[in-house]
C-alpha positions in Angstrom: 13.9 -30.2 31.0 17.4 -31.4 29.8 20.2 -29.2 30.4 21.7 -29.4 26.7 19.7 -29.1 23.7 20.0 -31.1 20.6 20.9 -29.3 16.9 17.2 -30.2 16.0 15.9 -28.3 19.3 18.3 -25.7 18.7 17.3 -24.8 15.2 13.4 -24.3 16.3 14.3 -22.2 18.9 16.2 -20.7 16.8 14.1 -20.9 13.7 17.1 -22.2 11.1 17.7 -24.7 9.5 19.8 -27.3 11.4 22.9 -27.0 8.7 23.2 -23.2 10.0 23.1 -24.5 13.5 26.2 -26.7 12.6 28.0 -23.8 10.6 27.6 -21.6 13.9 29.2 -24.4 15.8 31.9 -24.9 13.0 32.7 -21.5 13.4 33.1 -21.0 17.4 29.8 -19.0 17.5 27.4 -20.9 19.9 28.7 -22.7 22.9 28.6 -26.5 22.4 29.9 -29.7 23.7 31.0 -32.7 21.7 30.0 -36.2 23.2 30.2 -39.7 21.1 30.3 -37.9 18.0 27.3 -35.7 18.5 26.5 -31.9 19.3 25.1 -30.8 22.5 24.5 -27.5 23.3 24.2 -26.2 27.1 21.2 -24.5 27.5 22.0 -22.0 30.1 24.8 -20.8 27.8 22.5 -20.8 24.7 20.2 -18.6 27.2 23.2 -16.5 28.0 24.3 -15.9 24.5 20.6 -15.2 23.2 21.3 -12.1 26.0 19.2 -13.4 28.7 18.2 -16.7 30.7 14.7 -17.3 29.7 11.4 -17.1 31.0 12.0 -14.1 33.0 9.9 -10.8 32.7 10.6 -8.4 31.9 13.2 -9.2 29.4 16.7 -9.0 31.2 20.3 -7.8 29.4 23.8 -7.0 31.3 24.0 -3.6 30.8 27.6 -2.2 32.2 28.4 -5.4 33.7 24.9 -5.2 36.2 22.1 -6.8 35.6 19.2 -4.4 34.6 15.4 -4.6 33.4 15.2 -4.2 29.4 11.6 -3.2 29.1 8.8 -4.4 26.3 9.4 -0.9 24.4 10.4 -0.2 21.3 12.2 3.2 20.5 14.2 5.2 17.9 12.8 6.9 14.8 8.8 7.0 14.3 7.1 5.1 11.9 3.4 5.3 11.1 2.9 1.8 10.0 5.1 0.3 13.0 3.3 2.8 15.5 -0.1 1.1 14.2 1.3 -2.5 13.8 2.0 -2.5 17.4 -0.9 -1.5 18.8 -3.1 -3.7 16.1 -0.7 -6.8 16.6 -2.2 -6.5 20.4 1.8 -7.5 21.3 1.7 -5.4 24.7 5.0 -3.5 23.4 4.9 0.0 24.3 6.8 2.4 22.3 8.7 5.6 22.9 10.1 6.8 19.0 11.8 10.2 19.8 14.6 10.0 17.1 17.1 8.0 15.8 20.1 8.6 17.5 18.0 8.6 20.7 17.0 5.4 19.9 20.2 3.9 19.7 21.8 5.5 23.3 18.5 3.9 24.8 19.4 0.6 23.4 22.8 0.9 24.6 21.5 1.3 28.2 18.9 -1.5 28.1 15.8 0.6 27.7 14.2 -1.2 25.3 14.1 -4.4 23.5 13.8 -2.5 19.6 14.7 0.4 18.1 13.8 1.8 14.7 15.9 3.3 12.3 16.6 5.5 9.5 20.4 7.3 9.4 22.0 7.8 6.2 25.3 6.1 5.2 26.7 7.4 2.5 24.5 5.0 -0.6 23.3 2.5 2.5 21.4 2.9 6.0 22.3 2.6 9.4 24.3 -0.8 9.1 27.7 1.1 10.2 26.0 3.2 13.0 25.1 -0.2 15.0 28.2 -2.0 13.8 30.0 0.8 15.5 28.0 0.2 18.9 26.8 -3.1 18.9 29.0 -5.3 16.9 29.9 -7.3 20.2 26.2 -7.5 21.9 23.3 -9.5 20.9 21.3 -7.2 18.4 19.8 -7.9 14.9 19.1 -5.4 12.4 16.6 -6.1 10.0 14.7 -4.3 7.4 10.9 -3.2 8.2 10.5 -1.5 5.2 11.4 1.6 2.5 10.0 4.6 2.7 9.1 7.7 0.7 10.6 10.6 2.0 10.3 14.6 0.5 9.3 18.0 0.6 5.5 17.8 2.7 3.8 21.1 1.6 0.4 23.1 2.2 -2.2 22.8 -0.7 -2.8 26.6 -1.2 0.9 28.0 -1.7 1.2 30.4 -4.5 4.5 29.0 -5.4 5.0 25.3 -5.1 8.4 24.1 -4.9 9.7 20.9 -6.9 13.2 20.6 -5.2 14.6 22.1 -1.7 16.6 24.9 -3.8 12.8 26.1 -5.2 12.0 26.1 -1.4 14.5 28.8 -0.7 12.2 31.4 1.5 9.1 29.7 2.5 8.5 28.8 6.5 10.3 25.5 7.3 9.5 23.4 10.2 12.1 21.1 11.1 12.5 17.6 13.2 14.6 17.6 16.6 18.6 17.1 16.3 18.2 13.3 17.3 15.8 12.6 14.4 17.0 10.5 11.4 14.8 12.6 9.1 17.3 16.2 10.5 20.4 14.1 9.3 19.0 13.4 5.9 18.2 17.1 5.7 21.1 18.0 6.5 22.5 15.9 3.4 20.1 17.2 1.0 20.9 20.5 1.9 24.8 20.1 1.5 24.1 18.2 -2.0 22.2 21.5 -3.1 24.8 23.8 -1.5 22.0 25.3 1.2 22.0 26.3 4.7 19.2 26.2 6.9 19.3 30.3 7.0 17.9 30.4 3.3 14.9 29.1 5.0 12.8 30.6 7.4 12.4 28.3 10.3 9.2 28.1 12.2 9.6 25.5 14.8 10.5 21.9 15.6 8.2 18.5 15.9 9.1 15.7 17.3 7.4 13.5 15.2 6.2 12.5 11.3 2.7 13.2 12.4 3.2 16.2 14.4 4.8 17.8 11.6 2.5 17.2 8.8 -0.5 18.2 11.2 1.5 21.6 12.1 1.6 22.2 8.6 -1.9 21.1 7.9 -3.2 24.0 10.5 -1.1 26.8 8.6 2.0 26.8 11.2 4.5 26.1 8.6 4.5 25.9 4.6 6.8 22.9 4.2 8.8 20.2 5.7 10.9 16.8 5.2 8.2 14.2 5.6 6.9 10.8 4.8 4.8 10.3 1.6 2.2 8.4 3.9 1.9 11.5 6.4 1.4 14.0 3.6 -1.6 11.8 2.2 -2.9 11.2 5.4 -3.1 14.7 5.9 -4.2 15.8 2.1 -1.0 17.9 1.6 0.9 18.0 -1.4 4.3 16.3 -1.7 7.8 15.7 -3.7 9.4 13.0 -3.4 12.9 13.2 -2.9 14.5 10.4 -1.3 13.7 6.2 -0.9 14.9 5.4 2.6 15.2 2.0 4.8 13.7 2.4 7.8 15.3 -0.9 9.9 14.2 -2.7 13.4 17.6 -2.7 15.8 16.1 -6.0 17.7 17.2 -7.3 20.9 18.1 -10.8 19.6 16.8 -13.0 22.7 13.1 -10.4 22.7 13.1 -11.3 18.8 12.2 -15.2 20.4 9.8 -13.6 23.0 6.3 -14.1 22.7 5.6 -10.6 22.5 7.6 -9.5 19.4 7.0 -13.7 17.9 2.9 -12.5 18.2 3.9 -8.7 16.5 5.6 -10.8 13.9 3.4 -13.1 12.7 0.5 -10.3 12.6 2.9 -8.3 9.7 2.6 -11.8 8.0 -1.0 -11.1 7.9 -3.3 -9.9 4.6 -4.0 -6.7 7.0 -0.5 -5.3 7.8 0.1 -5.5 3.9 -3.6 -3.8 3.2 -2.1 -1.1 5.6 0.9 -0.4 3.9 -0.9 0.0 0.8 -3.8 2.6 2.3 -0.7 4.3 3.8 1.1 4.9 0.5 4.7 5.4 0.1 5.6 1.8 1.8 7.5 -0.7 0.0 7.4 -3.7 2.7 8.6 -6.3 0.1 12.2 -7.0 2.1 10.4 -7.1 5.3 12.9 -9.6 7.7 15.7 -8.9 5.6 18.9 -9.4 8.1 21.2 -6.7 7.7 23.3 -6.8 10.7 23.8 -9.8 13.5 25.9 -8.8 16.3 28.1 -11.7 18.1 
């Protein structure tokens, strides 16, 4: 195997076109060498700047200046459809989804090689937050797909809310602090000029299932879910918010042949089939870059 790579062998590995590959260059991005007129590109610091030299498993990442193991697992916010893509997609990536914000300290200590998303911006989603805390490291965030998100309610209330401010009263059951879907509740609430104490709160979940199931058994009367949850579950549901639920990928695991094989299987006629028997997905910008660290 040669120690430099051509701007051909570069772009498949890659997966650009070759033009791109001599933009990068142009612009000081990759590391290259320039012999007789023509670009050479040294593997080993190709590997480097991917995040890791390759071939090595698990997936390795300097993490505080030591190397450290950056295990198949992918973290952050839940997701039915992702949950269910991963396991379907036979990849062999684990997953841990506890939350957001969770999510992204994990990635910052090299716990896992994806994390997913969901934190509100102002009118846009989660671009700033990684910006913030990975604008120098390796990461790509791109889009996995919007979501419907709203009020997740039990079929035999007497009074069925159509907004948060109808809610006023009835038995909420929220996420935990680290969960994306607690900070967009906590916008909603300050749009309508609520407090959590003009509901009553019942409980936490720690995840989109969990909490449409607890209100499914009678444990709650409402809470912020996903539209696919709610019809899982045959609840009733208002929609109240179209969110962007984004991948945070480690950009040398993205190459991988574990995330390559969970990729190609969302390409497939059944990961869209899914989405559509889920309801509430709109997976049209799926692979949409939205953030590429250096």
């Amino acid at each position: 195997m040669s120690d430099f790579l051509t701007t051909r062998e570069l772009a498949v590995l890659l997966r650009v076109k070759e033009r791109k590959v001599y933009e990068l260059a142009a612009a000081g991005t990759l590391p290259v060498r320039r012999v007789t007129g023509k670009l050479l590109f040294p593997r080993e610091e190709i590997e480097t700047w991917l995040g890791t030299r390759s071939g090595e498993t698990p997936v390795m990442a300097s993490v505080n200046g030591k190397e450290a193991g950056r295990p198949a697992v992918v973290v952050g916010s839940h997701d039915p459809l992702l949950e269910w893509a991963l396991r379907e997609s036979r990849s062999g990536i684990a997953t841990f989804l506890d939350g957001a914000l969770d999510g992204l300290d994990r990635a910052a200590a090299g716990e896992c090689v994806a994390a997913g998303l969901h934190i509100p911006e102002g009118s846009g989603w989660n671009v700033a937050s990684v910006a913030d805390r990975f604008g120098k490291e390796p990461w790509v965030l791109i889009e996995w797909a919007r979501r419907t998100r709203g009020l997740v309610m039990r079929t035999d209330l007497a009074r069925k809310p159509r907004s948060l401010r109808d809610a006023k009263g009835l038995r909420l059951l929220c996420r935990q602090p680290e969960a994306g879907s607690e900070l967009i509740f906590s916008q909603l609430l300050a749009c309508e000029k609520l407090r959590p104490q003009d509901f009553n709160l019942v409980g936490m979940e720690r995840s989109e299932s969990d909490l449409v199931s607890a209100i499914a058994a009678n444990r709650a009367d409402i809470g912020l879910g996903l539209a696919a949850s709610a019809r899982q579950f045959g609840l009733d549901f208002v929609p109240l918010v179209n969110e962007r639920f984004d991948l945070l990928i480690w950009r040398k695991a993205y190459f991988d042949q574990p995330f390559q094989k969970f990729v190609k299987f969302c390409a497939l006629p059944a990961f869209h089939a899914k989405a559509e028997d889920l309801g509430g997905y709109d997976i049209s910008g799926f692979g949409t870059v939205h953030f590429n660290g250096s």
